[in-house]
C-alpha positions as CSV (number, residue, x, y, z in Angstrom):
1,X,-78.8,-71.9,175.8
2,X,-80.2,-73.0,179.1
3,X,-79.7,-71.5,182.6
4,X,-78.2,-73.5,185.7
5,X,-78.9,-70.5,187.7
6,X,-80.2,-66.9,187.7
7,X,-76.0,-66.1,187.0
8,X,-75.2,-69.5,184.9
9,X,-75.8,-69.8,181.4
10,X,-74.7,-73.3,179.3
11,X,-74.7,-73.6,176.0
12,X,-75.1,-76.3,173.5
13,X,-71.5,-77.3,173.9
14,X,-72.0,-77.5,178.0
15,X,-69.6,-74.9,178.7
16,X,-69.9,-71.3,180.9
17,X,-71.7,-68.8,178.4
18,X,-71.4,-65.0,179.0
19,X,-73.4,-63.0,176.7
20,X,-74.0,-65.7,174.5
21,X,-70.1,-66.4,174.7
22,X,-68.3,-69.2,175.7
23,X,-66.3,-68.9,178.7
24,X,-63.6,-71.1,176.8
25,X,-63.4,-69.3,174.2
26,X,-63.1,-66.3,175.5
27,X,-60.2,-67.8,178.1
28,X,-58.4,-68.9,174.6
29,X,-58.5,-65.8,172.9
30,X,-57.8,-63.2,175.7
31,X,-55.8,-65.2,178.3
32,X,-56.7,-65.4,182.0
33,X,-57.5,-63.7,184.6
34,X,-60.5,-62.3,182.3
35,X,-63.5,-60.4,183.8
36,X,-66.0,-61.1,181.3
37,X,-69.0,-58.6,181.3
38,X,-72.7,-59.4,179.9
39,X,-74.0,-56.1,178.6
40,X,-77.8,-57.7,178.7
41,X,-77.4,-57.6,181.8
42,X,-76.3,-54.9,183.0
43,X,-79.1,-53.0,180.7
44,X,-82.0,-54.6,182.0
45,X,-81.4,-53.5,185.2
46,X,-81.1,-50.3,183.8
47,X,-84.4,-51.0,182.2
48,X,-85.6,-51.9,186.1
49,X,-84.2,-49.0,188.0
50,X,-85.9,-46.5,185.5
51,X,-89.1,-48.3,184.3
52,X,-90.1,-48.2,188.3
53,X,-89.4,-44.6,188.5
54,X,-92.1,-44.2,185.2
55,X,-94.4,-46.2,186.2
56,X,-94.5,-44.4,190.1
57,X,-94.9,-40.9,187.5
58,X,-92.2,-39.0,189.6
59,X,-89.3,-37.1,188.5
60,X,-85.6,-38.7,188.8
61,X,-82.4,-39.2,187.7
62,X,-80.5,-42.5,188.0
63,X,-76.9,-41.7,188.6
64,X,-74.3,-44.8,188.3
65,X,-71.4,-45.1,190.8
66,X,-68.6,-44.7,189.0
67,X,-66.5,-46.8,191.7
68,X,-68.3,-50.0,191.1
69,X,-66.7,-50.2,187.3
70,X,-64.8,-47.3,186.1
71,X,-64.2,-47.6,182.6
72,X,-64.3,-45.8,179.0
73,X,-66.5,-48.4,178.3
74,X,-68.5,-48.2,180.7
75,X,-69.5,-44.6,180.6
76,X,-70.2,-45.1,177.0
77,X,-72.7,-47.8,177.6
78,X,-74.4,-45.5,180.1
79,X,-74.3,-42.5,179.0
80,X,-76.1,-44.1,176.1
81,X,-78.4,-45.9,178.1
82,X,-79.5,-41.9,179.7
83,X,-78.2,-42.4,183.3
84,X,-76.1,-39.9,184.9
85,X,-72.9,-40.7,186.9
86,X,-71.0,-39.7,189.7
87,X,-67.0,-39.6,190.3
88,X,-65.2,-39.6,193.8
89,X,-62.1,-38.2,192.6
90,X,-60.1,-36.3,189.5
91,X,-59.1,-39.6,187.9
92,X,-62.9,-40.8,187.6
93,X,-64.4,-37.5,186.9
94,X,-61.1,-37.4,183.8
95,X,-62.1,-40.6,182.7
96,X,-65.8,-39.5,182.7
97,X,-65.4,-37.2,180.5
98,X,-63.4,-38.9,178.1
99,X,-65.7,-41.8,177.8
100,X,-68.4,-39.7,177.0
101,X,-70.7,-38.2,179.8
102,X,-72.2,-35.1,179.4
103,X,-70.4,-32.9,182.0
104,X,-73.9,-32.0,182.9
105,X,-75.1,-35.5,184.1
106,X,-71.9,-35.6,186.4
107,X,-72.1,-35.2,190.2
108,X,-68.8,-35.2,192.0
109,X,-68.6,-36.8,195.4
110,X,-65.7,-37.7,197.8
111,X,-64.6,-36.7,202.1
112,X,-61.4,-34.8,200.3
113,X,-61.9,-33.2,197.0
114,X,-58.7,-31.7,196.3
115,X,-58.5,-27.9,194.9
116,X,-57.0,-29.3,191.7
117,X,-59.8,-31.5,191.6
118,X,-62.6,-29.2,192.2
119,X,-60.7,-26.8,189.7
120,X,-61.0,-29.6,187.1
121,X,-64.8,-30.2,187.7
122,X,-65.4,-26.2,188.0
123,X,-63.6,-25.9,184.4
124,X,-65.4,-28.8,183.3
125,X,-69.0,-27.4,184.0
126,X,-70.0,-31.1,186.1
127,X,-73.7,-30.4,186.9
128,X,-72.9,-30.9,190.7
129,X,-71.0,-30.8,193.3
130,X,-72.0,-32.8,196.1
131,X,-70.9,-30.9,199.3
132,X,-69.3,-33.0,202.0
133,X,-67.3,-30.6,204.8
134,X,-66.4,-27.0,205.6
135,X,-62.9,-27.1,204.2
136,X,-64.6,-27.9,200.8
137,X,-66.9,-25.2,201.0
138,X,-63.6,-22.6,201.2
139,X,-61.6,-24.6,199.2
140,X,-64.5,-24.4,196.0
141,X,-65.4,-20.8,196.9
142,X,-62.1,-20.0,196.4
143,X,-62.0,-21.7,192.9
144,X,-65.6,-19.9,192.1
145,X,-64.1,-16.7,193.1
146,X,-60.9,-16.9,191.2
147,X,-62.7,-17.8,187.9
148,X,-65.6,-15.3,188.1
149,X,-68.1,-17.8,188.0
150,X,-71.2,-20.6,189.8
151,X,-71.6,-24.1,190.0
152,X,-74.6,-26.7,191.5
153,X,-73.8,-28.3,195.0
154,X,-76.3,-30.4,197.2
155,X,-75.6,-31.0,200.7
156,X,-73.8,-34.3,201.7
157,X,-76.1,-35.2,205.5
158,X,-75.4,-37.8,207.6
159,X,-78.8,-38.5,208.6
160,X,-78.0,-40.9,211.8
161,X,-79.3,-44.7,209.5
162,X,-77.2,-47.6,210.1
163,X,-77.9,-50.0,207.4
164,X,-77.5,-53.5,207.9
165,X,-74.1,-54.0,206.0
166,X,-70.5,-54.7,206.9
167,X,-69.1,-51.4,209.2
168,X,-66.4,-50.3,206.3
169,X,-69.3,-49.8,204.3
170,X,-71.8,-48.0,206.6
171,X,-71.6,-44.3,205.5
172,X,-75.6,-42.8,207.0
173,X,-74.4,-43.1,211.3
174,X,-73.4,-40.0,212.8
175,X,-69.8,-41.2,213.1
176,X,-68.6,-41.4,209.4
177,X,-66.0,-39.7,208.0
178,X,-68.6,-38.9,205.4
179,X,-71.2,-35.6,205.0
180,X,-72.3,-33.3,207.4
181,X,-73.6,-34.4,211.3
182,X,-77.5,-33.4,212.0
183,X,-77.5,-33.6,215.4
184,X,-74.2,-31.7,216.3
185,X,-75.6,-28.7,214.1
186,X,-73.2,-29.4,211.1
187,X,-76.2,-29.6,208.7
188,X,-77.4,-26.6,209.4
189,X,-74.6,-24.4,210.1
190,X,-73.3,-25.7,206.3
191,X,-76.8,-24.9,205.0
192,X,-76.7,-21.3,206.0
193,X,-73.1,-21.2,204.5
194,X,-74.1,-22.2,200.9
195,X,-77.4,-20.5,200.9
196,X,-75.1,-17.4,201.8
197,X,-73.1,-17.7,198.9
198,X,-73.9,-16.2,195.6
199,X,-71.3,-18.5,194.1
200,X,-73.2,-21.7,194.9
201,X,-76.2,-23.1,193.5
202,X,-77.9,-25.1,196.8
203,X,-80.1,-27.5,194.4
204,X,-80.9,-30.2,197.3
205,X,-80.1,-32.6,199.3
206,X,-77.9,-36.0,199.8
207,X,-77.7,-39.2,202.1
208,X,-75.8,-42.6,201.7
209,X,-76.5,-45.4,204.3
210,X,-74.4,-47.9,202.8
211,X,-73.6,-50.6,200.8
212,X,-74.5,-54.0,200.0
213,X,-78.2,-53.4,201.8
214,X,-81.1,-56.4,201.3
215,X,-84.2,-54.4,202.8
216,X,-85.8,-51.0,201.9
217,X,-86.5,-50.2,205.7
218,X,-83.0,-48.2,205.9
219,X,-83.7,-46.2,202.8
220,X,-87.3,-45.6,204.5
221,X,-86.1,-44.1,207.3
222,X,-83.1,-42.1,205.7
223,X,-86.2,-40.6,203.6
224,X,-88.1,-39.9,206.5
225,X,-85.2,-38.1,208.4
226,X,-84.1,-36.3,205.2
227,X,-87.7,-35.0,204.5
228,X,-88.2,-33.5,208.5
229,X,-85.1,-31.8,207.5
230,X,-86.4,-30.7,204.4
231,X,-89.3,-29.3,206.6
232,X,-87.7,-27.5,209.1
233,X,-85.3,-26.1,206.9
234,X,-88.6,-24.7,204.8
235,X,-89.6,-22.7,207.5
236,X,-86.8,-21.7,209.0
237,X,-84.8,-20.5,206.1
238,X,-87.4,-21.0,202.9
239,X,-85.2,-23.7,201.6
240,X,-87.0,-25.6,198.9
241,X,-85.0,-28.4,198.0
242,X,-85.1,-29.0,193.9
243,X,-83.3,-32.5,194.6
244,X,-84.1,-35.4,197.0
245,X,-80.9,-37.7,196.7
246,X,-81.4,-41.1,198.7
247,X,-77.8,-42.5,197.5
248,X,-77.1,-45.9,196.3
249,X,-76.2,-49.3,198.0
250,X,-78.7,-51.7,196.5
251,X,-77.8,-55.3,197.3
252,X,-76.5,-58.0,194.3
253,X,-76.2,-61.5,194.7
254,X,-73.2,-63.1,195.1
255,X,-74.2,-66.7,196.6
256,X,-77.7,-68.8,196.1
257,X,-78.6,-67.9,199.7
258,X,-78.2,-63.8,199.2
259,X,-81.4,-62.5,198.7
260,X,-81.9,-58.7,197.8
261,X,-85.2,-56.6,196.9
262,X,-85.1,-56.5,192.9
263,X,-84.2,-53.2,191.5
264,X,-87.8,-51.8,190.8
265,X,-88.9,-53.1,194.0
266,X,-86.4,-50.7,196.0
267,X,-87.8,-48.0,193.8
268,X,-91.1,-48.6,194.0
269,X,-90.8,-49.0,197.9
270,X,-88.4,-45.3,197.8
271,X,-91.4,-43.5,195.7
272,X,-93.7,-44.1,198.1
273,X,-92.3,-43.4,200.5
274,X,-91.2,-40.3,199.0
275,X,-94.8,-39.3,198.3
276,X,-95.6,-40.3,201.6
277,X,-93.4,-38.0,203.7
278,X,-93.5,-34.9,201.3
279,X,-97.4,-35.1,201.3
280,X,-97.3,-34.8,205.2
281,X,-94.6,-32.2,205.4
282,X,-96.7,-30.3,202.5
283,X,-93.5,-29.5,200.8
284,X,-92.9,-29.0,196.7
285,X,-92.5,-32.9,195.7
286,X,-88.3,-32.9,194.4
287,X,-86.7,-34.8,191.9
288,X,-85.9,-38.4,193.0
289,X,-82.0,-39.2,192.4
290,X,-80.4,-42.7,193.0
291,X,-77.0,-43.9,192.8
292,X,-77.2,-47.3,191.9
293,X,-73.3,-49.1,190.9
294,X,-73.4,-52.6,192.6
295,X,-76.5,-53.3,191.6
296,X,-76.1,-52.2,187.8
297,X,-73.2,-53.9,187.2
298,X,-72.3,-56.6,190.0
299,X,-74.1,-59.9,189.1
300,X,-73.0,-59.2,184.9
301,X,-69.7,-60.2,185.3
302,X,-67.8,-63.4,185.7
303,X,-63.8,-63.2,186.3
304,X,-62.3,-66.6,184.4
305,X,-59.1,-67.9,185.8
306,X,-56.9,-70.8,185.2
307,X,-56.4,-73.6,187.6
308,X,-52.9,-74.3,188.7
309,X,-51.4,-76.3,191.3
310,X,-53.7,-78.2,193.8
311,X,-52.6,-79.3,198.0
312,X,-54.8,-81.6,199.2
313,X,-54.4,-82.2,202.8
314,X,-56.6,-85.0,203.3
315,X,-58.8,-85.0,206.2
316,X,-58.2,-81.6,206.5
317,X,-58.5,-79.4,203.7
318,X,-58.2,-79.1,199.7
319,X,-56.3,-76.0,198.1
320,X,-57.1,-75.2,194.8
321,X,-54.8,-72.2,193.2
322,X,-55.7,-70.1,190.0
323,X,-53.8,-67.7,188.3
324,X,-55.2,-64.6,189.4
325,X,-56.3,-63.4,193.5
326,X,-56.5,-60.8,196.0
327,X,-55.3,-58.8,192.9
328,X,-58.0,-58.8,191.0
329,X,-60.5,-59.0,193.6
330,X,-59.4,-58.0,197.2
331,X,-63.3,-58.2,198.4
332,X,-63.2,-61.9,200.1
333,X,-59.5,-60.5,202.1
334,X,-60.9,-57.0,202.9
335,X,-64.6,-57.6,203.9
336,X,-65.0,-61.1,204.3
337,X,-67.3,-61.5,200.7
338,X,-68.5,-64.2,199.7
339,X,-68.6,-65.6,196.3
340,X,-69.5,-68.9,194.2
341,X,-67.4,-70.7,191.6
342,X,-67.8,-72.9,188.7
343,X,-66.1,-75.1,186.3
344,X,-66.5,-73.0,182.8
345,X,-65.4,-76.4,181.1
346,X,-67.9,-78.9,183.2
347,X,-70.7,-76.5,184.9
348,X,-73.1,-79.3,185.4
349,X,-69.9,-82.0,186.3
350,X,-71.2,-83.8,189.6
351,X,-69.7,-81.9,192.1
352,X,-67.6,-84.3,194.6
353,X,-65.4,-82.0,196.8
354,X,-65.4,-79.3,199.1
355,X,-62.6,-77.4,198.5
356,X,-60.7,-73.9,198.8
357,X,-60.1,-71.5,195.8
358,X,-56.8,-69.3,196.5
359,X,-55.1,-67.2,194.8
360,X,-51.1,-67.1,193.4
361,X,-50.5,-64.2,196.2
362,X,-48.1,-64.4,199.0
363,X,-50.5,-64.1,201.4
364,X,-52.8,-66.8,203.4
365,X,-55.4,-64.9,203.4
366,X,-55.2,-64.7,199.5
367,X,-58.5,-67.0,199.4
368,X,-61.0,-66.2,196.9
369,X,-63.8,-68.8,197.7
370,X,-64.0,-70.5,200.9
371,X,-65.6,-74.7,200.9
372,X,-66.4,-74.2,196.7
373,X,-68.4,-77.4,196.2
374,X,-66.8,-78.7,192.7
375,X,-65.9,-81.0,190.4
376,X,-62.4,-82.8,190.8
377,X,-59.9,-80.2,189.5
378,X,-57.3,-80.6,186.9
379,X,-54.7,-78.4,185.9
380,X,-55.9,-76.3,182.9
381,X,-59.4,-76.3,183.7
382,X,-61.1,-72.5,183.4
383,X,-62.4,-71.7,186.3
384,X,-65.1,-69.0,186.9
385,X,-65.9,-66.6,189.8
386,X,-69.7,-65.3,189.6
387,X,-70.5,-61.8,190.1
388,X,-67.8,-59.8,190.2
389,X,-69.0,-57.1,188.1
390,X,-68.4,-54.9,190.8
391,X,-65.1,-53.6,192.9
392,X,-63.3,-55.9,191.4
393,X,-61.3,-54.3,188.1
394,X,-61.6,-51.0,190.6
395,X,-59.9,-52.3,193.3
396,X,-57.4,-54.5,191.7
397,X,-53.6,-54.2,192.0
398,X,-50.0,-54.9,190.7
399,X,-49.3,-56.7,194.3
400,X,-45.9,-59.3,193.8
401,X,-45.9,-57.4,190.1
402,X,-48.6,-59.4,188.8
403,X,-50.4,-57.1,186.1
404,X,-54.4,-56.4,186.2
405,X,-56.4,-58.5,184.2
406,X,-58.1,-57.9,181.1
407,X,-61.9,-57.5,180.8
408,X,-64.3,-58.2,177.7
409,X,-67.9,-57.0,177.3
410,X,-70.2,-59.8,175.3
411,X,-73.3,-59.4,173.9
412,X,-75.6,-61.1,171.6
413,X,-72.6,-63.6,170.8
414,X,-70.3,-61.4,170.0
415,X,-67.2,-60.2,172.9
416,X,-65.0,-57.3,172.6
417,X,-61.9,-56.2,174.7
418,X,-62.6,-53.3,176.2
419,X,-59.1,-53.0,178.7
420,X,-56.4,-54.8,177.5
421,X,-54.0,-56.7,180.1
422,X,-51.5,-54.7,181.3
423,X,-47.8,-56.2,180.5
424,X,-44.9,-55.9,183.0
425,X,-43.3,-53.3,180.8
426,X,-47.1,-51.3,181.6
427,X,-46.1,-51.5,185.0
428,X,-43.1,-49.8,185.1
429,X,-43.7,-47.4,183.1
430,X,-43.7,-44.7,185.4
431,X,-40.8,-45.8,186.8
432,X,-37.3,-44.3,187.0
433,X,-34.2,-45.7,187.4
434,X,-30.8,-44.2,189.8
């Protein structure tokens, strides 16, 4: 097996390997479009994320976002690797559950928890609740009073960090729809409310700057903001915060010229500069939660399609179509992402033509890869889309009826389907008829 790049594996046969797998293989077996996982993968950085946290000797809890990859699967794997996860909604927190997380090691986030949602994670003893607005707080006291019983909550602050990312996902600035304001005086007005309540367990704090983030200077100064907080809060109210939660939004790699901090260099710069701020403010040092999903997950995967048809317009432009889209990854329409492609069945091929991968949507902007250097295409040739481990299977979609694609996890040679394609009669099953 050698590598063509830090995503591209060949094997002896010079095809596309996942997991020790070959990509054609697993294109025969399962059909296309096929997200193909590499468990390896996704371990070691696992492996990363917490060995950085041991070797800085501070308490922590690495949480995966559940809305990266949501799958039975998936919270099997790491539950079994020891990470926590959290869930925006009922579906994700059912699912959860059923794929094996302790309730305990399940934190529950979202702008608009619904009462039957919060009734769900109240009955289902989650080990937090992560408090984002005032209707929430009645809505869940309501629930805690009704059942005669307490739950965990941290409080969801929008410390006023804009991270350098695409503005649909900026969550820290003052504007989002998500957490509670500082400045305004929502922070501490919602402080005061849960510390008030007998009901609810205030065991810290929680920030979120954003997603797809290169550079640990954002995370430095949401910790810096958090921990004044933290401070002023101590003396005016004697709140000790139990739990420091910095959020998620590590950067992957999607193309050769993306370059993000490697997992336990984030960590290593967070944990100082946890020690730094809490040593100054001379408060009790908390336990360090992340919320790493991107970056566990997004440069494991590979999504194999099948070329089709092919428009060459010459001087202008060359179209190549594959059998899946904007269904099965909606990323490069919704916020402009960028991704690489390969020729499973040539990889090393000398690339001779610029062209533009689209998808079998009726849609233009149903492109998946903009100027793709390549091989010449033919039809039948498997074609492979690197790292879309992440928000891809999420956010895909029956658009024109076309059913969600399969996905495989491989490891050590061996590949087994962990979500089977869904057939037409799948997607009308809930479907009635006049």
């Amino acid at each position: 097996m050698t590598k063509l790049s830090e995503t591209v594996e060949i094997n002896g046969a010079g095809h596309l390997a996942i997991g020790g797998v070959d990509a054609l293989k697993l294109a025969k077996k399962y059909g296309t479009p096929l997200i193909a996982y590499d468990v390896a993968k996704i371990k070691n950085q696992v492996k990363r994320f917490k060995q950085a946290f041991i070797d800085g000797n501070v308490p922590y809890r690495v949480t995966y976002a559940s809305k990266a990859f949501s799958a039975l699967a998936m919270y099997r794997l790491i539950s079994k690797e020891g990470l926590g996860c959290d869930v925006v909604s009922g579906g994700e927190l059912y699912a959860a559950l059923k794929g094996g997380m302790p309730p305990e090691k399940i934190e529950f986030h979202g702008n608009n928890k619904l009462p039957e949602e919060l009734e769900l994670a109240v009955d289902s003893k989650i080990g937090c609740i992560v408090v984002d607005n005032f209707q929430e707080i009645s809505f869940l006291d309501n629930i805690l009073k009704a059942k005669k019983t307490k739950i965990s909550v941290t409080l969801r602050v929008a410390p006023g960090v804009e991270a350098e990312t695409h503005k649909y996902i900026s969550t820290g600035q003052e504007n989002s729809k998500f957490g509670f304001d500082v400045r305004s005086g929502q922070a501490e007005k919602a402080l005061k409310l849960l510390l008030d309540n007998p009901r609810m367990n205030l065991k810290g704090v929680h920030c979120h700057i954003g997603s797809q983030i290169f550079a640990a200077a954002g995370f430095v100064m949401a910790i810096n903001k958090m921990v004044q907080l933290l401070k002023a809060w101590k003396e005016k109210y004697d709140f000790t915060a139990e739990i420091l939660n910095i959020g998620g939004g590590f950067g992957t790699r999607y193309i050769d010229s993306d370059e993000p901090l490697p997992a336990d260099e984030f960590v290593k710069q967070i944990v100082k500069a946890v020690k730094e701020k809490i040593a100054e403010a001379k408060l009790k040092f908390p336990e360090i939660w992340i919320e790493p999903g991107r970056a566990l997950v997004g440069e494991s995967a590979v999504t194999l399609y099948t070329v089709g048809s092919r428009k060459d317009v010459e001087g202008v432009c060359h179209f190549v179509s594959v059998d899946g889209g904007m269904g099965d990854n909606i990323r490069p329409a919704l916020y402009q992402a960028k991704y690489e492609a390969v020729l499973a069945n040539k990889p090393q091929a000398l690339k001779e033509q610029i062209v533009t991968v689209v998808g079998k949507y009726c849609e233009s902007g149903d492109i998946l890869v903009r100027d793709a250097l390549l091989p010449v295409t033919h039809p039948n040739d498997t074609l492979a889309i690197l790292s879309t481990g992440a928000y891809g299977y999420t956010m895909a979609s029956n658009y024109n009826r076309n059913p969600r694609p399969a996905v495989v996890f491989c490891e050590n040679g061996k590949d087994k389907l962990v979500i089977k394609r869904e057939t037409y009669a799948d997607m009308l099953r809930c479907e009635l008829s006049l």
